[in-house]
N, CA, C and O atoms as CSV, one atom per row, in Angstrom:
chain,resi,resn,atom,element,x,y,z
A,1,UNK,N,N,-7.991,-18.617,-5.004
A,1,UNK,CA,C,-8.621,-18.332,-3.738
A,1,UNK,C,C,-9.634,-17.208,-3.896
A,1,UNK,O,O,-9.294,-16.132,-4.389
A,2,UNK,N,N,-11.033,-17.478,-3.430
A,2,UNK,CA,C,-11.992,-16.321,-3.499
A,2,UNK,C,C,-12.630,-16.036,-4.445
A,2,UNK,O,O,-13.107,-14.966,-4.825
A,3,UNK,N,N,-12.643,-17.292,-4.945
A,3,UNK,CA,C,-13.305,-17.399,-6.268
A,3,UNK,C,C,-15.284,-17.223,-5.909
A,3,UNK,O,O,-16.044,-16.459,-6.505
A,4,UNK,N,N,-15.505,-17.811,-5.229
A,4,UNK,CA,C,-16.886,-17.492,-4.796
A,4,UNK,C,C,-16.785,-16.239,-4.184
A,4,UNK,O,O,-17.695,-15.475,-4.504
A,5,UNK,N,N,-16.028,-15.831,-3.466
A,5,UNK,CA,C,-16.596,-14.294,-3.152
A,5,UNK,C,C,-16.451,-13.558,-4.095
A,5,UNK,O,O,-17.529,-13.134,-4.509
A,6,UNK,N,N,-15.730,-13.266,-4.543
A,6,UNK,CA,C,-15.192,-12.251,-6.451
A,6,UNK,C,C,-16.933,-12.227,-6.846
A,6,UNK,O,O,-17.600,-11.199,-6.961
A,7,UNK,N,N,-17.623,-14.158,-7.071
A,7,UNK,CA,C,-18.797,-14.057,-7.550
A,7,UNK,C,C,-19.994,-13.107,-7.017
A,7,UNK,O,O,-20.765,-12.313,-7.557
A,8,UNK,N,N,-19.774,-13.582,-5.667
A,8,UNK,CA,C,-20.886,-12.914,-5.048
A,8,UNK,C,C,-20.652,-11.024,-4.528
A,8,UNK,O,O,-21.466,-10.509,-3.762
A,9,UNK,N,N,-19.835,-10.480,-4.912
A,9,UNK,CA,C,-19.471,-8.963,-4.781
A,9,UNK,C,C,-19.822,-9.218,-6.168
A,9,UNK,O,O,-21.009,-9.021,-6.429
A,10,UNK,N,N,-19.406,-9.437,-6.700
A,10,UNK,CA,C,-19.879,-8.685,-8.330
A,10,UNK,C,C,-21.659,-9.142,-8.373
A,10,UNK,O,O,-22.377,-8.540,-9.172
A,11,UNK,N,N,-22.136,-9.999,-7.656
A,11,UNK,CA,C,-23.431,-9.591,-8.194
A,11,UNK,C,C,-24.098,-8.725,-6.718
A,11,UNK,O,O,-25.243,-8.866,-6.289
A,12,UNK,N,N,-23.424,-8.165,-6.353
A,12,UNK,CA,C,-23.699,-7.160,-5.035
A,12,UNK,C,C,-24.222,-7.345,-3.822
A,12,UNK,O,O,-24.908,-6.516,-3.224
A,13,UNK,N,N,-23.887,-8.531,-3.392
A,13,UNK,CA,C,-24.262,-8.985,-2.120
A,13,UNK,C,C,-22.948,-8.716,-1.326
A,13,UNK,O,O,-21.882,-8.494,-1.900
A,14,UNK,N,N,-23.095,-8.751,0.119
A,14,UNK,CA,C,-21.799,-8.164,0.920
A,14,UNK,C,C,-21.748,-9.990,1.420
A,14,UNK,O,O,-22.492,-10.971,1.396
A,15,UNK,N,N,-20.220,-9.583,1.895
A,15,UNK,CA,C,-19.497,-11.225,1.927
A,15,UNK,C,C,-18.664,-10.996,2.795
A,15,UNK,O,O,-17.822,-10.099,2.843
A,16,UNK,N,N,-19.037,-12.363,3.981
A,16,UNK,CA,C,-18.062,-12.068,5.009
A,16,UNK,C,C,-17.840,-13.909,5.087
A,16,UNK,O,O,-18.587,-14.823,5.436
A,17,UNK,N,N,-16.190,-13.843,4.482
A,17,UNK,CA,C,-15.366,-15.284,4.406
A,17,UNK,C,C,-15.039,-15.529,5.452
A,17,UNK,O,O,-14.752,-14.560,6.155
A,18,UNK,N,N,-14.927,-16.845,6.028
A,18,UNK,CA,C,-14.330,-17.262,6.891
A,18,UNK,C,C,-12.680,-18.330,6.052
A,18,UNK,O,O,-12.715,-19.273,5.262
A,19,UNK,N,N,-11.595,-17.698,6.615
A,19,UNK,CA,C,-10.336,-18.538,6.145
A,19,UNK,C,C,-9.629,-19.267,7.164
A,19,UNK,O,O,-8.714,-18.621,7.674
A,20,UNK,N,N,-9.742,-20.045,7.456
A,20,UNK,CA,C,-9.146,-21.115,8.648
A,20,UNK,C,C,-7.230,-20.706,8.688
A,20,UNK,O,O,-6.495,-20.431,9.636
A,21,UNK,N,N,-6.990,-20.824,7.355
A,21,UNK,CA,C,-5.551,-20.942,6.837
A,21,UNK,C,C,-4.993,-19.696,7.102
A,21,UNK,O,O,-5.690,-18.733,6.780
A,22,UNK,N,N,-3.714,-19.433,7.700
A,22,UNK,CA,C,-3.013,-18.315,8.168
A,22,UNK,C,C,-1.846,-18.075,7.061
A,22,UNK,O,O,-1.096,-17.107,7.183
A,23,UNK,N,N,-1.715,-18.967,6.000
A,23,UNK,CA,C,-1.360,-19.161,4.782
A,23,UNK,C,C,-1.841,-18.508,3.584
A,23,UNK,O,O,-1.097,-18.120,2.683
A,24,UNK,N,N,-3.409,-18.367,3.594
A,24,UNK,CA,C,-3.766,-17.703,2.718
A,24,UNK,C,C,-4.382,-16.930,3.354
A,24,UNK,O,O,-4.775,-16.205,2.440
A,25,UNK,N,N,-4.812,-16.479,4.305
A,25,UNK,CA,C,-5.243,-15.273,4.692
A,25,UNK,C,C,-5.070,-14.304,4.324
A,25,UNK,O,O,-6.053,-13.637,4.000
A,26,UNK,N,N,-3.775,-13.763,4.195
A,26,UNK,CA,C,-2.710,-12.369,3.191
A,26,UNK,C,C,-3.424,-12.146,1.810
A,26,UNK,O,O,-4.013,-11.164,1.356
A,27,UNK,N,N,-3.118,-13.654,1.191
A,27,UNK,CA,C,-3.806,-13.482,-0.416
A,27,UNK,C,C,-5.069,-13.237,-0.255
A,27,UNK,O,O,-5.311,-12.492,-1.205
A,28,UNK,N,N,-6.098,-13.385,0.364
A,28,UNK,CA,C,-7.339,-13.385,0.155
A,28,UNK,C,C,-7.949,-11.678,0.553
A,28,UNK,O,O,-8.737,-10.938,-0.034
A,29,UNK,N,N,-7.023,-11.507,2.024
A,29,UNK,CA,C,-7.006,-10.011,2.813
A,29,UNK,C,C,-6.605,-9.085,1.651
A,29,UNK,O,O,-7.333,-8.093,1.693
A,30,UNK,N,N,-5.735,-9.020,0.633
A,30,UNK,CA,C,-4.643,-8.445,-0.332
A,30,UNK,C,C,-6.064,-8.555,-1.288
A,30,UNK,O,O,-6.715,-7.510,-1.269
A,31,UNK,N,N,-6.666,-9.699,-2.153
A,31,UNK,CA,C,-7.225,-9.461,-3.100
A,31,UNK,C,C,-8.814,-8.490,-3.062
A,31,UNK,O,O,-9.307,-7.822,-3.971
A,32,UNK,N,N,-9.244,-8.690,-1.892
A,32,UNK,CA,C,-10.586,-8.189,-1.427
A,32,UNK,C,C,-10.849,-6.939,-0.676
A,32,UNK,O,O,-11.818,-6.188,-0.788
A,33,UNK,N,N,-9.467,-6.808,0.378
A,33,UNK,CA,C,-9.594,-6.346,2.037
A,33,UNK,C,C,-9.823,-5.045,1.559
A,33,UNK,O,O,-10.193,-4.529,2.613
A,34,UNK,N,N,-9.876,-4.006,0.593
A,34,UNK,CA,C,-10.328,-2.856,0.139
A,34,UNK,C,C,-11.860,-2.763,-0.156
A,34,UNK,O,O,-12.454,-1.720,0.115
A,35,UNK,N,N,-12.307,-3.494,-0.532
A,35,UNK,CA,C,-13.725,-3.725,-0.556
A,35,UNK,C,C,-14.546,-3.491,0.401
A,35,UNK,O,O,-14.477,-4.400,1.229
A,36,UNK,N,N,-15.403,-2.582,0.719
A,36,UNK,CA,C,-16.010,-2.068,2.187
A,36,UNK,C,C,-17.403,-3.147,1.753
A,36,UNK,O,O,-18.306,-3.090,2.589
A,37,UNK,N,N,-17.669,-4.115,0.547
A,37,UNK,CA,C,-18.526,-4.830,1.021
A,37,UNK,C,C,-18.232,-6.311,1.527
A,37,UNK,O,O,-19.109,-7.150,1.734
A,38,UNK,N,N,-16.454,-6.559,1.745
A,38,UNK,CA,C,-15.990,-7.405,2.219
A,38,UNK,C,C,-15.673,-8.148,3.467
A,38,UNK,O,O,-15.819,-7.010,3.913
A,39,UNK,N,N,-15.458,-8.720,4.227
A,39,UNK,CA,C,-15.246,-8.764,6.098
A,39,UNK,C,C,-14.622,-10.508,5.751
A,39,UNK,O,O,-15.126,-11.522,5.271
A,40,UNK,N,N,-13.571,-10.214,6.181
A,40,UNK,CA,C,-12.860,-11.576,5.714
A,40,UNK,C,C,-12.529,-12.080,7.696
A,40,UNK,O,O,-12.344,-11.210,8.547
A,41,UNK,N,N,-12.530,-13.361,7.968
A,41,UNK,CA,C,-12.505,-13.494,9.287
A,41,UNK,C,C,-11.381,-14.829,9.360
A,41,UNK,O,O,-11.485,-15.879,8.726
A,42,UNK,N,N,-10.385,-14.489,10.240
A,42,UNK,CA,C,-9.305,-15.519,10.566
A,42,UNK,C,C,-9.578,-16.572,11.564
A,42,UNK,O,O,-9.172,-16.607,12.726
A,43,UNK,N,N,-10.732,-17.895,10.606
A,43,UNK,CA,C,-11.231,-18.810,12.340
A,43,UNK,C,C,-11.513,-19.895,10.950
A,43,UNK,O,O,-11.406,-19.662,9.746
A,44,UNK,N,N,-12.003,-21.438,11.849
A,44,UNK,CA,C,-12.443,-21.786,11.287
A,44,UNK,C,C,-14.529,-21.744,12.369
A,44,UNK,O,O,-15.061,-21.087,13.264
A,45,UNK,N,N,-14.875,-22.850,11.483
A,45,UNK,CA,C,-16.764,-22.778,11.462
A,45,UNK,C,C,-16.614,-24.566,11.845
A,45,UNK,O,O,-16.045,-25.469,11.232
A,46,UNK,N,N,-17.424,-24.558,13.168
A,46,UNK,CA,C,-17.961,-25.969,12.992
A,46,UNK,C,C,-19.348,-25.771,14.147
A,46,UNK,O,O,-19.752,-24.737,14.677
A,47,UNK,N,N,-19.849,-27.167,14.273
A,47,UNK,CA,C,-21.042,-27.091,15.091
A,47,UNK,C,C,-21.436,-26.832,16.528
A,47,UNK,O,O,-22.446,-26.801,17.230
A,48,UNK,N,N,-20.316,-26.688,16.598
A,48,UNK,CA,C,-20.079,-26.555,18.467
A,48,UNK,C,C,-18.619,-25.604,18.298
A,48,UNK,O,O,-17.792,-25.780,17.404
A,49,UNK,N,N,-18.546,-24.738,19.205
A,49,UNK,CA,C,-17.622,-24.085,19.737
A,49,UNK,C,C,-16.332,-25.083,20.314
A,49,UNK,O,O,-16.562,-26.170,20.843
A,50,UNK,N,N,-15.250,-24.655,20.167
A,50,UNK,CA,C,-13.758,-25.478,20.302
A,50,UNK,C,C,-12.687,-25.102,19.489
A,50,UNK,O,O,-12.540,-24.237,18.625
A,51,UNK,N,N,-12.128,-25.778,19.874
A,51,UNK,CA,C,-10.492,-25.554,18.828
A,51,UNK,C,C,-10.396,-26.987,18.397
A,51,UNK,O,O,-11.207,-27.808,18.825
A,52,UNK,N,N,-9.338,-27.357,17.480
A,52,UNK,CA,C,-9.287,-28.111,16.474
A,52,UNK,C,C,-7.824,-28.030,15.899
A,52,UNK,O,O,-7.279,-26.927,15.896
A,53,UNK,N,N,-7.246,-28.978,15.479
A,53,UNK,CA,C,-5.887,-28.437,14.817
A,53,UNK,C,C,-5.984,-28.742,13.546
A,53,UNK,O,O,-6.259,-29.881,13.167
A,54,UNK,N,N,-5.682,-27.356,12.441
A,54,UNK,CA,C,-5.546,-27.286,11.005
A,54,UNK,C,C,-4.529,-28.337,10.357
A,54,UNK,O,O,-3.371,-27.929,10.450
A,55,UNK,N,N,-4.636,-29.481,9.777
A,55,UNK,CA,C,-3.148,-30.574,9.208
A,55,UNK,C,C,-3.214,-29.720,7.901
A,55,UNK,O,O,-4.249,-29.604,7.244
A,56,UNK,N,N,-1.998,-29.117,7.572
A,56,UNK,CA,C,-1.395,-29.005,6.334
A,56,UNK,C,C,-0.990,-30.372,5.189
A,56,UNK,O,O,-0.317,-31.317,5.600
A,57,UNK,N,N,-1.297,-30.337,4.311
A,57,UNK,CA,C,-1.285,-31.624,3.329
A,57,UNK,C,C,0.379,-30.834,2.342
A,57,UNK,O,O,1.203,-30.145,2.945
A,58,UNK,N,N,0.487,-31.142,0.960
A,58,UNK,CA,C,1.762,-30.879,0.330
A,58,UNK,C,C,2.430,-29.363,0.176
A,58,UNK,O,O,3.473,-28.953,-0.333
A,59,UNK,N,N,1.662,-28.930,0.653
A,59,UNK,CA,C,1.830,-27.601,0.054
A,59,UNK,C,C,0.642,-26.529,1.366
A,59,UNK,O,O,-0.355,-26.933,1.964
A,60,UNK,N,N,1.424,-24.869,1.417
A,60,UNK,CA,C,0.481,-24.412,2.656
A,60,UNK,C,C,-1.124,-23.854,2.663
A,60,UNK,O,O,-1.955,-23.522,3.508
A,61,UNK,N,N,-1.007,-23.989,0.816
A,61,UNK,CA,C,-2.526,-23.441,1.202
A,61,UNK,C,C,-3.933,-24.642,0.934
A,61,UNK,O,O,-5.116,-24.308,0.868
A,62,UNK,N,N,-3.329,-26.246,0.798
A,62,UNK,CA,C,-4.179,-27.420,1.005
A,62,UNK,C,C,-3.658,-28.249,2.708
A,62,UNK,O,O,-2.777,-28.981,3.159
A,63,UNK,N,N,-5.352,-27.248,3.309
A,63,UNK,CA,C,-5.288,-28.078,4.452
A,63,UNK,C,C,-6.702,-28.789,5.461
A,63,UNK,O,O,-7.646,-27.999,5.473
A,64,UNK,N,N,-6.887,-29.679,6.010
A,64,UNK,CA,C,-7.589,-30.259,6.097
A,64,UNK,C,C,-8.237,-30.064,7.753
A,64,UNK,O,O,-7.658,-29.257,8.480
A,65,UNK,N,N,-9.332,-30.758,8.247
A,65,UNK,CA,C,-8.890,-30.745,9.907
A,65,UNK,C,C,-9.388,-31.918,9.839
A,65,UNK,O,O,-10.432,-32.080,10.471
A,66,UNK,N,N,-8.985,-32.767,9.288
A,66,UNK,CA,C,-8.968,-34.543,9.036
A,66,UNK,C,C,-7.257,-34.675,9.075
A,66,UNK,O,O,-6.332,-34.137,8.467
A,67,UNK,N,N,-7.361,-35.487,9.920
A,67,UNK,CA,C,-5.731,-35.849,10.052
A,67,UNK,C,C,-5.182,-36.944,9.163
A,67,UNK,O,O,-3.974,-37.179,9.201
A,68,UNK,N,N,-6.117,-37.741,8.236
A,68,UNK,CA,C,-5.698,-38.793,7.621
A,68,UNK,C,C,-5.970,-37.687,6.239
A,68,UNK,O,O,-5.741,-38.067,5.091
């Protein structure tokens, strides 16, 4: 998890993630959240404003907002 942001702080751009998952949120908050060029945000992103429900697939941190 945070493999693209790790990238983009190390080449010094500031990074603000969006994590849908309340699952990995912790790990991602835990690996970065010290970083004052970091801003990690608990939502998801789509084209229009709404809610949506997150489907968890086998495991909690593969999840989709495709229900199939």
């Amino acid at each position: 998890m945070g493999q693209k942001s790790q990238v983009f702080l190390a080449a010094g751009f500031r990074v603000i993630a969006v994590e849908p998952n309340p699952n990995c949120f912790p790990a991602i908050n835990y690996k970065f959240g010290r970083n004052s060029d970091f801003t990690l945000v608990s939502s998801a992103l789509g084209a229009a404003p709404g809610r949506t429900t997150l489907n968890f697939v086998d495991d909690d941190s593969t999840a989709s907002l495709r229900a199939d």
